[in-house]
Each structure stands twice: as C-alpha cells, then as structure tokens.
C-alpha atoms as a printed R data frame, in Angstrom:
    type eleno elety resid chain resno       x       y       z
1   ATOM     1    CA   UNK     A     1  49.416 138.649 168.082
2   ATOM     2    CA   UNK     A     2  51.310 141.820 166.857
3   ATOM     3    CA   UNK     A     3  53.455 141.620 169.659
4   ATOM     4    CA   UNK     A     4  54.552 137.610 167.948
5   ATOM     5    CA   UNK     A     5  54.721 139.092 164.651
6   ATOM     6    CA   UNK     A     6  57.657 141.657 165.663
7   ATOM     7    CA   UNK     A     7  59.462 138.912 167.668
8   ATOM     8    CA   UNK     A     8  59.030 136.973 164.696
9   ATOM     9    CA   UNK     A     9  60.049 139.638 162.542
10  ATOM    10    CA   UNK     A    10  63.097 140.211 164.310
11  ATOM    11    CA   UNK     A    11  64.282 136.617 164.690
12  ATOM    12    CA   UNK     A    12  63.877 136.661 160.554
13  ATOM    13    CA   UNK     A    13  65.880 140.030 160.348
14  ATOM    14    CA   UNK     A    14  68.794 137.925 162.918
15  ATOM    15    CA   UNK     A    15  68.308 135.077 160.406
16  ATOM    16    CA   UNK     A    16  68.753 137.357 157.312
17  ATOM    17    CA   UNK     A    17  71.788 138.434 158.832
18  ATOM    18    CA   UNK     A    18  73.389 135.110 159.575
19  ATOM    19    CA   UNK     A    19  72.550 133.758 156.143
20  ATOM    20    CA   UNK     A    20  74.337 136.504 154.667
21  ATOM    21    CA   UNK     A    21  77.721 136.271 156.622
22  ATOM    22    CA   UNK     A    22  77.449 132.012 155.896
23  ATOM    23    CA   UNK     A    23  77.442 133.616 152.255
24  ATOM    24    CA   UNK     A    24  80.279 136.036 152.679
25  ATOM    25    CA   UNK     A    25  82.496 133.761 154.486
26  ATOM    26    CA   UNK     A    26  81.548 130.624 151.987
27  ATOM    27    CA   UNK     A    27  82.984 133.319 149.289
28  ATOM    28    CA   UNK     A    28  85.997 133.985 150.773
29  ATOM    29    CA   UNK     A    29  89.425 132.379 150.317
30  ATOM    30    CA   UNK     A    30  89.609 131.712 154.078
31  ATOM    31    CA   UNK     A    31  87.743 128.180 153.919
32  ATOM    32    CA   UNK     A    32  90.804 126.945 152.562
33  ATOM    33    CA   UNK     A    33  93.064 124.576 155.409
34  ATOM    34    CA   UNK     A    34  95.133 127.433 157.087
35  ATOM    35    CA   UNK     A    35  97.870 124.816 157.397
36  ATOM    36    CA   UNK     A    36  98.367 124.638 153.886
37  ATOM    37    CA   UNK     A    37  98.377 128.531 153.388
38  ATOM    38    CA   UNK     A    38 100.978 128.351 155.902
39  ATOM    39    CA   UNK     A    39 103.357 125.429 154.859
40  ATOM    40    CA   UNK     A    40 102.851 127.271 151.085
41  ATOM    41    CA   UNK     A    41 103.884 130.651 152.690
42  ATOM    42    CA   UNK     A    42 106.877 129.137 154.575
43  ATOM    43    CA   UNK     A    43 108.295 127.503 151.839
44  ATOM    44    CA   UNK     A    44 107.675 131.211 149.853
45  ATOM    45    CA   UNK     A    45 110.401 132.980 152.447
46  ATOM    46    CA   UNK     A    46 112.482 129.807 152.277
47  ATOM    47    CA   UNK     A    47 111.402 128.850 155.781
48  ATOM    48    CA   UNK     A    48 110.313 125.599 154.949
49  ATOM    49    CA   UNK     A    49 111.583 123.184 152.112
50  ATOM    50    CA   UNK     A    50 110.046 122.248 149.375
51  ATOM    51    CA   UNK     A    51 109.128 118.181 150.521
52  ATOM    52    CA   UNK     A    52 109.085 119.556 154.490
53  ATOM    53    CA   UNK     A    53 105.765 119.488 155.811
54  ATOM    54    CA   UNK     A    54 104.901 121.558 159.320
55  ATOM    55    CA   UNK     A    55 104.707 119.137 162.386
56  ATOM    56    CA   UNK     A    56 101.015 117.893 162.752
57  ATOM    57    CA   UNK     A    57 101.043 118.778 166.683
58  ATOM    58    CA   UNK     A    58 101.861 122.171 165.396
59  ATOM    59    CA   UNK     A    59  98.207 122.282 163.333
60  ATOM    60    CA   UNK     A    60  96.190 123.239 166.567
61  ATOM    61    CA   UNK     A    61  98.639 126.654 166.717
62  ATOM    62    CA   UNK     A    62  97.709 127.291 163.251
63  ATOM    63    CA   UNK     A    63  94.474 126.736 163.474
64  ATOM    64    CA   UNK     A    64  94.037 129.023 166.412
65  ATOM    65    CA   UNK     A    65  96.191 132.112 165.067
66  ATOM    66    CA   UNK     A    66  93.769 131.179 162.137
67  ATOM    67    CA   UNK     A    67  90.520 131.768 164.208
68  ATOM    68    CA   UNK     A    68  91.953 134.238 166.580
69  ATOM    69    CA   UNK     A    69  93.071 136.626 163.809
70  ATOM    70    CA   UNK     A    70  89.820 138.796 162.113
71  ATOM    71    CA   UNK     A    71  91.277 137.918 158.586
72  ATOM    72    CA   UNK     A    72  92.715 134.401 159.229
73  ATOM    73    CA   UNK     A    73  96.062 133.089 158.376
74  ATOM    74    CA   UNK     A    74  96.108 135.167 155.467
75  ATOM    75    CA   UNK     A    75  95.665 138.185 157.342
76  ATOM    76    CA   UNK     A    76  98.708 137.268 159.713
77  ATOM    77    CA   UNK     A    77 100.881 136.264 156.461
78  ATOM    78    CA   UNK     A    78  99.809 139.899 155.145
79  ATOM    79    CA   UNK     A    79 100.913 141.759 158.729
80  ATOM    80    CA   UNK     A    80 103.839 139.569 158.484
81  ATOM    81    CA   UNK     A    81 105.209 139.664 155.369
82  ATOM    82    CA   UNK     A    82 108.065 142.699 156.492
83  ATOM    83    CA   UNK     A    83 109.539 140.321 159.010
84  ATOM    84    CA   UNK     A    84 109.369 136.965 156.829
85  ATOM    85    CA   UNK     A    85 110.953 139.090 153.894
86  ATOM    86    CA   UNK     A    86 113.997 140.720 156.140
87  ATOM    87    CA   UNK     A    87 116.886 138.116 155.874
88  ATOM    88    CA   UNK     A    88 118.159 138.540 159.305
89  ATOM    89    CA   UNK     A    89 115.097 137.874 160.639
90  ATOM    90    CA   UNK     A    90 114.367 135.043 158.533
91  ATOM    91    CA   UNK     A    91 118.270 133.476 159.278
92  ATOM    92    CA   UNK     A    92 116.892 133.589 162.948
93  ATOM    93    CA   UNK     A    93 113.353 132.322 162.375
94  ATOM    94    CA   UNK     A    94 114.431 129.746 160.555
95  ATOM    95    CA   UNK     A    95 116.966 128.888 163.431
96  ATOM    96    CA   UNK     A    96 114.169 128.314 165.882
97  ATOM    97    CA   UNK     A    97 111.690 126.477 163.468
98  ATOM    98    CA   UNK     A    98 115.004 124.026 163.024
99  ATOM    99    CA   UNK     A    99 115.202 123.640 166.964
100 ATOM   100    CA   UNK     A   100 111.320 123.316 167.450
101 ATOM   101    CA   UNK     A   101 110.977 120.850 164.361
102 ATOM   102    CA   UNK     A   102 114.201 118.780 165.733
C-alpha cells in the first residue's frame, strides 16, 4: 500500500508539473498564430507590403522554426532583428523572398 501511495504521489508531483507549464505557456504571447507575428514583422523591415500576405505553403516553415525554436517565432524575430535591420541585407532578403514568392 505505501509502496502505491509514493507511485501515486509521484504521478501527482509529474501532474503538478504539467499543469503548471499548460499555465505558463497559456500566459505567454506565444499562443498567438506565428504566421501572423511573422507577416507583421516582415512588413516592420519593409520585407513584406502592407496588403502582401506570406504564401500559405510557406505556413508549415513557419510553423516549424516556430516549434523548433525554445522561444518561438518571437524568439527568432529577437535573434534576428540585426540582420532584418541592416539594409544590405534586407535589399538581398528581400530579393530572394521576391524570387521564392514569384
């Protein structure tokens, strides 16, 4: 019996734990579409005009840069906010987004 109350403790402890990230992440701004966050930050460096929308077969990228990254697509638009600011980088960006989006 004590030896099903300490499994049972520990699955509650696990549960605890789980319940508490759920919170965490239900708190944070990341629940928002990463699309979005990334058309909006586009269009911020002039990468993307204002009516232009990212290509839908382009979502499952985003999505998975999203997931892949510990602090989502915000935390990639915060690592690359030096390159997207630097106007010879953005010229060239901006020539390959053309040539992918055409």
């Amino acid at each position: 019996m004590r030896s099903l109350a300490a499994d049972l403790s520990r699955e509650i402890e696990t549960l605890e734990e789980i319940r508490t990230r759920a919170l965490e992440l239900a708190a944070s701004t990341r629940l928002g579409d990463p699309m979005e966050t990334w058309q909006a930050a586009l269009r911020r460096h002039g990468l993307l005009g204002e009516g232009a929308v990212v290509p839908a077969r382009d979502r499952q990228a985003v999505e998975l840069v999203d997931g892949l990254h510990p602090d989502g697509i915000d935390g990639v638009l915060q690592q690359s906010s030096g390159p997207l600011s630097d106007r010879g980088r953005r010229a060239s960006s901006h020539r390959c987004w053309s040539a992918s989006v055409a």
